[in-house]
SEGU-951366 format. One record per residue: x, y, z of N, C-alpha, C in turn; residue in three letters; residue number from 0. Coordinates in steps of 0.05 Angstrom, whole numbers. Example, Ala and Ser with C-alpha at 12.3 -4.5 7.8 and 13.67 -1.06 7.14 Angstrom:
residues 2
@npx=264&npy=-114&npz=156&capx=246&capy=-90&capz=156&cpx=264&cpy=-66&cpz=156&aa=ala&i=0
@npx=257&npy=-45&npz=142&capx=273&capy=-21&capz=143&cpx=258&cpy=1&cpz=157&aa=ser&i=1
//
This chain:
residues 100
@npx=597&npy=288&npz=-240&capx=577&capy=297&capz=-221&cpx=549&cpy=289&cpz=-232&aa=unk&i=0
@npx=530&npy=286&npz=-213&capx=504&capy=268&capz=-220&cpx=484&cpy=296&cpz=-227&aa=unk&i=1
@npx=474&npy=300&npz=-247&capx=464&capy=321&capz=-249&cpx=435&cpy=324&cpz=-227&aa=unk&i=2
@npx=434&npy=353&npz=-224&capx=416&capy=352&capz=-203&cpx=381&cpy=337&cpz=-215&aa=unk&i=3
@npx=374&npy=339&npz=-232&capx=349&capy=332&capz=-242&cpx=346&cpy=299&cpz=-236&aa=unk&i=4
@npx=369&npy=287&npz=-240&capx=363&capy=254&capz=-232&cpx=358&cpy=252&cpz=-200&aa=unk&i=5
@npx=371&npy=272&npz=-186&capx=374&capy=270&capz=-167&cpx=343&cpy=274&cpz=-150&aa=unk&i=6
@npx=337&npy=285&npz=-158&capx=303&capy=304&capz=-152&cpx=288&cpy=279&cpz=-162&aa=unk&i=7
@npx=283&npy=268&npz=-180&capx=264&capy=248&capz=-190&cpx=270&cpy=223&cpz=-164&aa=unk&i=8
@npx=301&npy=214&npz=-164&capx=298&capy=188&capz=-143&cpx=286&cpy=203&cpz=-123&aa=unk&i=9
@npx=290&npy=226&npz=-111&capx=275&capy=235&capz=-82&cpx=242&cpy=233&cpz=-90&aa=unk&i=10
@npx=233&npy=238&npz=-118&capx=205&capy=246&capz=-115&cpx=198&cpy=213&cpz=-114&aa=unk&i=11
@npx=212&npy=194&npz=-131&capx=204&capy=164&capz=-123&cpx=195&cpy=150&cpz=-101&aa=unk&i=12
@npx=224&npy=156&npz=-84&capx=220&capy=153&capz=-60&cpx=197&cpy=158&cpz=-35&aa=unk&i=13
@npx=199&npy=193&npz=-39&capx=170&capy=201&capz=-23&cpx=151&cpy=192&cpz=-38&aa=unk&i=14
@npx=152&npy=182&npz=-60&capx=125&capy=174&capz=-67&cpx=115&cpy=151&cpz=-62&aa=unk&i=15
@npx=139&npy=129&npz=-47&capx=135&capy=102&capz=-45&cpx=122&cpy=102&cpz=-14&aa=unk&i=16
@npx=141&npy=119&npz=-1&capx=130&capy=133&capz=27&cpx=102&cpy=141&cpz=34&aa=unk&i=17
@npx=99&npy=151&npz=19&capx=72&capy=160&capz=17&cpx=48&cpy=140&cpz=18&aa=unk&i=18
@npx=51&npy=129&npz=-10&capx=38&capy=107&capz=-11&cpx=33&cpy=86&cpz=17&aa=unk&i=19
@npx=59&npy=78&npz=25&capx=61&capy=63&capz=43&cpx=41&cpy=78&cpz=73&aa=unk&i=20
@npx=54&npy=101&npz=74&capx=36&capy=101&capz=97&cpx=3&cpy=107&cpz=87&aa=unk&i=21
@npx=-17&npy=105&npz=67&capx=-28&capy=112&capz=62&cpx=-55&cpy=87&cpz=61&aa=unk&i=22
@npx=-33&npy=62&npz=49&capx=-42&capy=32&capz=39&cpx=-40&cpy=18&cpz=57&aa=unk&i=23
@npx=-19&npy=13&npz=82&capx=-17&capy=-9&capz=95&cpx=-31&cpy=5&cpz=119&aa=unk&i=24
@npx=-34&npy=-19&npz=137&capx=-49&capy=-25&capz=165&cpx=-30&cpy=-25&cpz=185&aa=unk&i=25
@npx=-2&npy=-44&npz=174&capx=11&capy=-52&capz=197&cpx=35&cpy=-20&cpz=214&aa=unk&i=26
@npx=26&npy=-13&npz=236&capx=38&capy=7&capz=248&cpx=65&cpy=14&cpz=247&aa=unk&i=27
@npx=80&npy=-10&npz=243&capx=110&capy=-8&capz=242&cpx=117&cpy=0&cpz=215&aa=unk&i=28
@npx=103&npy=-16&npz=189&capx=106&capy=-10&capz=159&cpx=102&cpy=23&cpz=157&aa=unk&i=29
@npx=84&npy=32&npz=175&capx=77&capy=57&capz=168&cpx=104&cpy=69&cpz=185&aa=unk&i=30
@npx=114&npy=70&npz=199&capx=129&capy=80&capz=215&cpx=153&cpy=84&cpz=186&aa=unk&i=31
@npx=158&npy=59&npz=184&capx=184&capy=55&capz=159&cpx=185&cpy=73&cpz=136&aa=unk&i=32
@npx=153&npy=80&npz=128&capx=145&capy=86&capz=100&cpx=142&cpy=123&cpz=115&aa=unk&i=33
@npx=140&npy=131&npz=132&capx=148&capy=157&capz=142&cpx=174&cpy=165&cpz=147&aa=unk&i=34
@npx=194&npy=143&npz=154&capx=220&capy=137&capz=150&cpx=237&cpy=148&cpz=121&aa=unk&i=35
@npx=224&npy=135&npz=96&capx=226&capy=137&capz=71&cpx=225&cpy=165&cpz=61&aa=unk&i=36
@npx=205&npy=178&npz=76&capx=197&capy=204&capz=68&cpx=213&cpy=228&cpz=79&aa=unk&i=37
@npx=226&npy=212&npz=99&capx=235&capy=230&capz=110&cpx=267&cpy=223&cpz=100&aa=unk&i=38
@npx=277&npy=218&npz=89&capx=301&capy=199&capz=70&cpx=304&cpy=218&cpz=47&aa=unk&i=39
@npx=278&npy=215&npz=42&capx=278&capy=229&capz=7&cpx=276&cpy=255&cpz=15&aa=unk&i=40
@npx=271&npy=272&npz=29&capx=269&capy=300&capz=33&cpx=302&cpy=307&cpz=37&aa=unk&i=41
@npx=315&npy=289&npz=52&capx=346&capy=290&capz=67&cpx=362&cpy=287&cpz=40&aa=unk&i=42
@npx=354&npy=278&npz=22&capx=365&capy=268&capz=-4&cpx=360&cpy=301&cpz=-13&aa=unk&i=43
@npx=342&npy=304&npz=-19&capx=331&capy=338&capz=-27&cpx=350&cpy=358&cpz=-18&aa=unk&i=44
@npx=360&npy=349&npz=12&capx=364&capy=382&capz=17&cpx=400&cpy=384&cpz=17&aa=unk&i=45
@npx=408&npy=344&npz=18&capx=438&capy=343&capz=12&cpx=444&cpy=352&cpz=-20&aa=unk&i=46
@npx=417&npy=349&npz=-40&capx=424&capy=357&capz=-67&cpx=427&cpy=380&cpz=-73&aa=unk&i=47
@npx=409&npy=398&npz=-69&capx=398&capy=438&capz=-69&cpx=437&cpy=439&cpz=-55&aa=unk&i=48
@npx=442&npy=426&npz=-31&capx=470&capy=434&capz=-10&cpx=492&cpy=440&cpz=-28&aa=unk&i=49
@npx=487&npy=419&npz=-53&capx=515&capy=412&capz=-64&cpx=514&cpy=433&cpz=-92&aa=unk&i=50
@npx=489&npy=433&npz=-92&capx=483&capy=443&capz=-118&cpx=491&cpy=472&cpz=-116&aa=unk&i=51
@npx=480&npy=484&npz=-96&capx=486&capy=514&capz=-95&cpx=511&cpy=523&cpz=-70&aa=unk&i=52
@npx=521&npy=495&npz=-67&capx=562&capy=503&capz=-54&cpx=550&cpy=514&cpz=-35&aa=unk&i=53
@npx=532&npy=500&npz=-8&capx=528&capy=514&capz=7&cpx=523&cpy=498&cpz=27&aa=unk&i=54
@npx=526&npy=492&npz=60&capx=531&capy=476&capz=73&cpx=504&cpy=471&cpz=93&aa=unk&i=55
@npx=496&npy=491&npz=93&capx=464&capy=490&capz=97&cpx=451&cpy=467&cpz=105&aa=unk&i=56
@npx=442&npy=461&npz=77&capx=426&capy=438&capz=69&cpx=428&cpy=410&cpz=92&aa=unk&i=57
@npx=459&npy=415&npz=87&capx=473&capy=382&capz=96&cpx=473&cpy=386&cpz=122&aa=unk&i=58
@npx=467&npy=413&npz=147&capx=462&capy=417&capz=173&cpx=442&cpy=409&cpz=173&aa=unk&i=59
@npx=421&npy=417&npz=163&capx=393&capy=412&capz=161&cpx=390&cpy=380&cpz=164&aa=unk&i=60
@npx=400&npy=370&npz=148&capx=393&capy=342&capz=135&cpx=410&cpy=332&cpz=159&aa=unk&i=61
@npx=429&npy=335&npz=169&capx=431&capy=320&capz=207&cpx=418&cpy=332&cpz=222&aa=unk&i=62
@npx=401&npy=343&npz=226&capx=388&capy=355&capz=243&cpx=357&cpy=342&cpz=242&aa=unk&i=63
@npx=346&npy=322&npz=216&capx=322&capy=320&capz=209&cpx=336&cpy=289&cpz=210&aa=unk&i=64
@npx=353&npy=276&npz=209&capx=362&capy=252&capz=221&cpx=363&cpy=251&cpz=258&aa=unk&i=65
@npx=372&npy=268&npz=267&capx=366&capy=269&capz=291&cpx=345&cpy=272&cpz=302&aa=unk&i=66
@npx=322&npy=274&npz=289&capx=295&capy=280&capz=289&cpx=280&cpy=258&cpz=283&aa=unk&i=67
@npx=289&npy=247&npz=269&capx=274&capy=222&capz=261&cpx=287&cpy=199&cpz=267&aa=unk&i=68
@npx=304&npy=210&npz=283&capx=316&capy=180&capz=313&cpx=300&cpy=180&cpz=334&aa=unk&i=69
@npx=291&npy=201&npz=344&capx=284&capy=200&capz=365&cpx=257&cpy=210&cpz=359&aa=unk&i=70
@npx=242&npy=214&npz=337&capx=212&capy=199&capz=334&cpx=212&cpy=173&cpz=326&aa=unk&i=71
@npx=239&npy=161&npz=319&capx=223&capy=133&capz=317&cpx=224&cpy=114&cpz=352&aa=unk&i=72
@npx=243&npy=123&npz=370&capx=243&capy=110&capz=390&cpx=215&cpy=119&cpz=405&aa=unk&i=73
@npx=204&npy=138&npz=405&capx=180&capy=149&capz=421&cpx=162&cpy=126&cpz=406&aa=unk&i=74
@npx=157&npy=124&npz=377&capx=141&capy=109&capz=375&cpx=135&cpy=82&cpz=371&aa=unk&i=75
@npx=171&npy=62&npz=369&capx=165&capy=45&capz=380&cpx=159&cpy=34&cpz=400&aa=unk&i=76
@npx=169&npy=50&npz=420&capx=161&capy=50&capz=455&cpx=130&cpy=48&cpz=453&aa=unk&i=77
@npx=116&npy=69&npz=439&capx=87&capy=61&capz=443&cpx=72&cpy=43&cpz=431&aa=unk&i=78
@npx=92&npy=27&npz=401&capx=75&capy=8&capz=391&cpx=78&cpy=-16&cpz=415&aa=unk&i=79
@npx=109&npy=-15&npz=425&capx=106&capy=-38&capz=448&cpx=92&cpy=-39&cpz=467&aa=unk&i=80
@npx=83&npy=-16&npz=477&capx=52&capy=-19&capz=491&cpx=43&cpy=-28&cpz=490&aa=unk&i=81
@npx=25&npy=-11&npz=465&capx=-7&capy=-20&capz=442&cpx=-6&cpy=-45&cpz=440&aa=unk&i=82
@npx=17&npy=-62&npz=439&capx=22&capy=-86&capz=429&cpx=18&cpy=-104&cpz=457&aa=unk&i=83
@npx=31&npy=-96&npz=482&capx=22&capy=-114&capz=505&cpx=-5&cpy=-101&cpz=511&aa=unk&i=84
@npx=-25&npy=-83&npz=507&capx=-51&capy=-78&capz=513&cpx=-71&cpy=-91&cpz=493&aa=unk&i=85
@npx=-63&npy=-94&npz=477&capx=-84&capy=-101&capz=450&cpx=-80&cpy=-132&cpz=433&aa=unk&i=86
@npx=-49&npy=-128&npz=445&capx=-45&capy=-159&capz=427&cpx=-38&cpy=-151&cpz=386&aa=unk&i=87
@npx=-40&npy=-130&npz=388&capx=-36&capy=-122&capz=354&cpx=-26&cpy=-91&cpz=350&aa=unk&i=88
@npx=-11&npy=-100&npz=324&capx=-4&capy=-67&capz=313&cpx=-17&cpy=-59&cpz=301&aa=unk&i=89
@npx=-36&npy=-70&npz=290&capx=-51&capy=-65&capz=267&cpx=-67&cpy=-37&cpz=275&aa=unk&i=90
@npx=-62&npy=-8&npz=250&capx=-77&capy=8&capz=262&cpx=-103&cpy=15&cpz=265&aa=unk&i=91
@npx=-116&npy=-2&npz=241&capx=-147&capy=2&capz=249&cpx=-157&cpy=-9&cpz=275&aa=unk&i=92
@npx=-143&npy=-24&npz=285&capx=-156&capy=-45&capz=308&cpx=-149&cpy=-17&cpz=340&aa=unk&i=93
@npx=-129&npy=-2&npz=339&capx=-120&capy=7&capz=358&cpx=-146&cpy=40&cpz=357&aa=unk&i=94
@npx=-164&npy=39&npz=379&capx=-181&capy=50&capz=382&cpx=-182&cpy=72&cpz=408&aa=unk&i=95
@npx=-162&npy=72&npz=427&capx=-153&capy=75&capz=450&cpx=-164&cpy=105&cpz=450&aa=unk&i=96
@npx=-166&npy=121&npz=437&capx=-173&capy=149&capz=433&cpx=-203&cpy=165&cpz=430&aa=unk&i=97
@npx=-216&npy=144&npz=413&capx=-247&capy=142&capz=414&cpx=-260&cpy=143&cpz=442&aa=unk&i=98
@npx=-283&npy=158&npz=437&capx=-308&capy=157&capz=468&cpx=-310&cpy=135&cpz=463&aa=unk&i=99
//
């Protein structure tokens, strides 16, 4: 068995790459991915605590936050394909649509 402490570090990696990512890049989709990641490493979190304390919980949760983050990612590629026939780009600084 993988002890729980390794297990916690690759998750904090992860959200931490996540993080970054949506923090550093421009491109709308990368950020989409890198919220993706974060939301990976949390699901990693709550399948580990699941196993750890023999409890089935976690691993409901963690399909439940997959089904969650199916159907935020279809809402928002639907609207980058918009943004994308209105503007010509994903790029998020360029997408202004919200501003007076």
């Amino acid at each position: 068995m993988i002890p729980l402490e390794y297990v916690l570090i690759l998750s904090s990696v992860l959200f931490a790459i996540g993080a970054a990512g949506v923090i550093l890049r421009k491109n709308a989709i990368i950020v989409l991915m890198s919220i993706e990641l974060m939301l990976n490493a949390v699901n990693i979190n709550l399948v580990a605590f699941s196993s750890y304390f023999e409890d089935g919980t976690g691993q409901a949760f963690a399909l439940f936050s997959i089904g969650i983050a199916a159907a935020e990612v279809a809402v928002a590629l639907a609207i980058l394909l918009n943004l994308n026939r209105l503007r010509k780009t994903v790029n998020v600084d360029d997408i202004n649509l919200l501003r007076w």
